[in-house]
C-alpha positions as CSV (number, residue, x, y, z in Angstrom):
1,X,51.4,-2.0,45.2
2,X,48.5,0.0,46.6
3,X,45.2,-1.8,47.6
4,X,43.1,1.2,45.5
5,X,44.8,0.7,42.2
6,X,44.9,-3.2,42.4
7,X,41.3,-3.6,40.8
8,X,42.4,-1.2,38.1
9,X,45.9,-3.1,37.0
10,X,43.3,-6.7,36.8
11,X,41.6,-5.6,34.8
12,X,43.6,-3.8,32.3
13,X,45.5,-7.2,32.5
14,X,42.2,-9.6,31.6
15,X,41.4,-6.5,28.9
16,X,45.1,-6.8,27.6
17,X,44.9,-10.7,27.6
18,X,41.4,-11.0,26.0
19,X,42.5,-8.4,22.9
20,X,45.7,-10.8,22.4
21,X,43.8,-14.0,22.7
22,X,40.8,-12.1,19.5
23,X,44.1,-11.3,17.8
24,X,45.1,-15.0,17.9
25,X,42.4,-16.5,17.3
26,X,41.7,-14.4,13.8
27,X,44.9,-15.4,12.9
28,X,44.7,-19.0,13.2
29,X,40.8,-19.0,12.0
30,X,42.0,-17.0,8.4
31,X,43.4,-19.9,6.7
32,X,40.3,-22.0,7.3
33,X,37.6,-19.4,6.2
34,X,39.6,-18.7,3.2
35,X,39.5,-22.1,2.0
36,X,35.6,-22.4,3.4
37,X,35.0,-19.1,1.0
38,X,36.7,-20.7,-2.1
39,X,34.9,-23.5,-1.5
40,X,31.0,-22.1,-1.7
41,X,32.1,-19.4,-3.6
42,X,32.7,-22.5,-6.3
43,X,29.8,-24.6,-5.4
44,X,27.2,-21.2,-5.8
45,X,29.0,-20.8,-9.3
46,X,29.8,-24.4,-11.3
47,X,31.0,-23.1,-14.0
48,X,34.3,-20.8,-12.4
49,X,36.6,-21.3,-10.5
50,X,37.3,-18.3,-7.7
51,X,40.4,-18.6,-6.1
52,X,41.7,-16.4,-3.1
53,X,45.2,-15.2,-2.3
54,X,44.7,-14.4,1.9
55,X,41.7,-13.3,4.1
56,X,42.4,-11.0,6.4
57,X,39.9,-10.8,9.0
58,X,39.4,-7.2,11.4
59,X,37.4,-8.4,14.5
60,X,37.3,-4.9,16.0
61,X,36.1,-3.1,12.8
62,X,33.4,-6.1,11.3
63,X,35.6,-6.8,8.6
64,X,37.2,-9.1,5.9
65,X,39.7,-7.9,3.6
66,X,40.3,-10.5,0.8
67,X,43.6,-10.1,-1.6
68,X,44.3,-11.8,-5.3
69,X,41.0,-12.5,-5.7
70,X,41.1,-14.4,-9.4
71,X,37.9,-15.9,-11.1
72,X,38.4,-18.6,-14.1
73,X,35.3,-20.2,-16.1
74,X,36.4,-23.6,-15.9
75,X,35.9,-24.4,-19.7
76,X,38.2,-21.7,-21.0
77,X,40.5,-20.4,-17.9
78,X,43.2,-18.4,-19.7
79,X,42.9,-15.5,-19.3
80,X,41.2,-15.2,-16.2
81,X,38.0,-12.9,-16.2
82,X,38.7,-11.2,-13.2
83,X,41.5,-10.3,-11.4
84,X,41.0,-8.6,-7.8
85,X,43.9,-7.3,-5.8
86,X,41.7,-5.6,-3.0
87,X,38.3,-6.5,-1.6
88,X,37.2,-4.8,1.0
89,X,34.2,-5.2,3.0
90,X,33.1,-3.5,6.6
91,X,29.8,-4.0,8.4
92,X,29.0,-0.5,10.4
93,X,28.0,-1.7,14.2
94,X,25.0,0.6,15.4
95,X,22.7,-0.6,12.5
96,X,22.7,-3.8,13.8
97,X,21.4,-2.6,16.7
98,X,18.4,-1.3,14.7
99,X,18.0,-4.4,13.1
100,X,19.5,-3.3,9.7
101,X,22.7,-4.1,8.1
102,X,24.8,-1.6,6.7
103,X,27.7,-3.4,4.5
104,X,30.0,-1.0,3.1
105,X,32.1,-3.3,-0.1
106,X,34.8,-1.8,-1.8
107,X,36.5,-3.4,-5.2
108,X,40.5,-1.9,-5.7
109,X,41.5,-1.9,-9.4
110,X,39.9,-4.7,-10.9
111,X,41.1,-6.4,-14.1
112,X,38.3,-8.0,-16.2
113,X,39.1,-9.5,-19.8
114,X,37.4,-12.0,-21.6
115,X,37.9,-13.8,-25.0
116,X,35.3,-14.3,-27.5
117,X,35.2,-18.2,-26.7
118,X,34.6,-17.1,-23.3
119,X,32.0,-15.1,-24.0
120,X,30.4,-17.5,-26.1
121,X,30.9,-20.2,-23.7
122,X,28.4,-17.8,-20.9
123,X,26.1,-17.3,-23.1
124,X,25.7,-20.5,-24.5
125,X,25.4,-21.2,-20.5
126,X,22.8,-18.5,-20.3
127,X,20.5,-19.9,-23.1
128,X,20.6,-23.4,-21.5
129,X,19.0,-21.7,-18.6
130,X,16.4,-19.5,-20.3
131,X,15.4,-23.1,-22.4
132,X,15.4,-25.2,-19.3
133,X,13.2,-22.4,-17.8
134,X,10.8,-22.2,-20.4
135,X,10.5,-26.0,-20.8
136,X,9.9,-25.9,-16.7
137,X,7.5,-23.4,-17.7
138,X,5.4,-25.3,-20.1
């Protein structure tokens, strides 16, 4: 091995090492933020359930990709009132350099139905809010 190109082959080899070790890492940290994202998802809305089939996580391109995306009202949860096969979401980097975020979020084929008792059942939910408001109010 030549002297010149030794600097060259170490550090293609940490550059090498370091992409394997991002690749790892988002694949042992996907499980965890999938559960993490269910679980706020549900605590920031009480009354449905959102469920999540697999995060995929894209270090190199700012991304999440979430699959099976399914959200239930907890009170009536057949049939769901969305089903998602494909979220996408991408964050462009030289914004953030400016201080801004630009989020590009893309929805694939979504499936919303409700039934009238669900229906009801939000807003019923709703006017409980707008009464509880206006008592605050007064």
């Amino acid at each position: 091995m030549s002297r010149p190109h030794r600097p060259w082959i170490i550090v293609s080899l940490i550059l090498g090492v370091s992409i394997l070790a991002v690749f790892i890492i988002t694949y042992l940290v996907s499980e965890p933020v999938r559960k993490y994202a269910e679980r706020e998802a549900t605590e920031q809305l009480p009354d449905y359930e959102i469920t999540i089939g697999k995060v995929d996580l894209q270090p190199f391109r700012l991304g999440i990709d979430l699959q099976n995306v399914v959200v239930r009202l907890r009170g009536n949860p057949d049939p769901p009132l969305a089903e998602i096969p494909d979220v996408k979401t991408k964050v462009r980097l030289l914004p953030l350099f400016a201080g801004t975020i630009d989020l590009n979020f893309e929805i694939e084929e979504p499936h919303l139905a409700a039934t009238s008792q669900q229906v009801d059942t939000v807003l019923q939910k709703k006017e409980e809010v707008k009464q509880a408001a206006v008592a605050w109010q007064d």
